[in-house]
N, C-alpha and C positions, 0 to 999 in steps of 0.2 A: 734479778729479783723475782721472785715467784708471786706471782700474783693469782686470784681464785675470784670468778665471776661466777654467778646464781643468775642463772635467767628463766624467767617462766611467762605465761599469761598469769595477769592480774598482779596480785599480790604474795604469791606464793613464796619466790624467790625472798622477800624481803621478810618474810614470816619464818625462811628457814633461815638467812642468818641470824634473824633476833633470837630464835633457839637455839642454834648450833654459839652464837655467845655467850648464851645464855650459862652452856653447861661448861664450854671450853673458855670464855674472857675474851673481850674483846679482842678482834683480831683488823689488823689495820690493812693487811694483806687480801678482806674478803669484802668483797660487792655485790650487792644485791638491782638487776633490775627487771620489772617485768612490763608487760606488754597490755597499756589499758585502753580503753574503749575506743577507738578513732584512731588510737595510734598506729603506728606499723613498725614491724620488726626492725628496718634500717636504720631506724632512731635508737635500736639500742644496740645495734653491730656499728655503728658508727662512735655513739660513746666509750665504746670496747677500744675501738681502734683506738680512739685519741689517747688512752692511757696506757697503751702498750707501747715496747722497742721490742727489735729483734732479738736487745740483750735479756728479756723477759722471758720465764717460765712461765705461760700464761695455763691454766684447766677455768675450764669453761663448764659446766655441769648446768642441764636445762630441762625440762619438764618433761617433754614428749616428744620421744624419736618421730621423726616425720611431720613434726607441727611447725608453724609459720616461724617460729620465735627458734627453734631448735636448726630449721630448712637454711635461716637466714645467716647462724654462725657457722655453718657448714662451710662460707667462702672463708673464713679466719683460717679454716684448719690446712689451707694452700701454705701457711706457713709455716715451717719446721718445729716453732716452739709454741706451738700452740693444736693443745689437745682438747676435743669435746667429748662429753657424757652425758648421755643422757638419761632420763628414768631417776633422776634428783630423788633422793631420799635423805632423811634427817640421818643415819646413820652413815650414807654414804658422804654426804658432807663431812662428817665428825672427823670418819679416816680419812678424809684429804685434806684437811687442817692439821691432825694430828701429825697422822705418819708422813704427807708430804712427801709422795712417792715422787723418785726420780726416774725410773726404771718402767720399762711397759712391765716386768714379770710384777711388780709389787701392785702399781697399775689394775693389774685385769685379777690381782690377788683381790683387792679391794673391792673392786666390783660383782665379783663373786660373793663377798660377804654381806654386799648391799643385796643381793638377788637371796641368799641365801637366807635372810635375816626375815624376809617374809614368811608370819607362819600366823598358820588359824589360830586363835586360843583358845580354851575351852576351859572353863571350872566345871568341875566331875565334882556333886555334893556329896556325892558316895564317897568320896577320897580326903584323907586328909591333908594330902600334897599337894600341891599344883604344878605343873612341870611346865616351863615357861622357856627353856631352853632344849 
């Protein structure tokens, strides 16, 4: 079974599944937890564990490469099925709910699109378009 975990500090993670269901519907398959005040990362790599098997496709997607909360699911990823990303965006969540990649090539396609999907915007009053893509 595929399962899809959100981990960040604070609140974030549970702010991006309330909007990634928002737009896509409840999804039973996606968790949200993050890391608050006093607490410490172990408490939520330990929740992870508990609801994983090895028959599991677990993606793990987390706030900030190199932070405590991101540092700490880095021991999950000694497991075969179970993959981590980090730099969580609403977008990148969306494609991994959606498309539900199996394959590293679809994978690091996706994650391209979440990097890629960053962009300044500007309204130009001089213009009557706005180009947004």
């Amino acid at each position: 079974m595929r399962k899809i975990f959100l981990v960040s500090h604070n609140h974030l993670a549970q702010g991006m599944k309330d909007s990634a269901e928002m737009i896509a519907g409840k999804q039973e398959n996606l968790k949200a937890y993050g890391l608050m005040p006093g607490g410490h990362p172990s408490q939520i790599r330990k929740a992870i564990v508990d609801q994983i098997s090895s028959e599991d496709d677990v993606l793990i997607l987390g706030d900030i490469a190199g932070g405590s909360v991101c540092n700490e699911m880095l021991e999950l990823t000694l497991q075969e099925n179970v993959t981590l990303v980090a730099g969580m965006s609403l977008p990148l969540v969306l494609e991994m709910i959606l498309l539900a990649p199996t394959d590293s090539e679809t994978m690091e396609t996706i994650i391209a699109n979440g990097q890629s999907g960053m962009k300044r915007l500007v309204l130009n009053p001089t213009s009557e378009e706005v180009d947004f893509f």
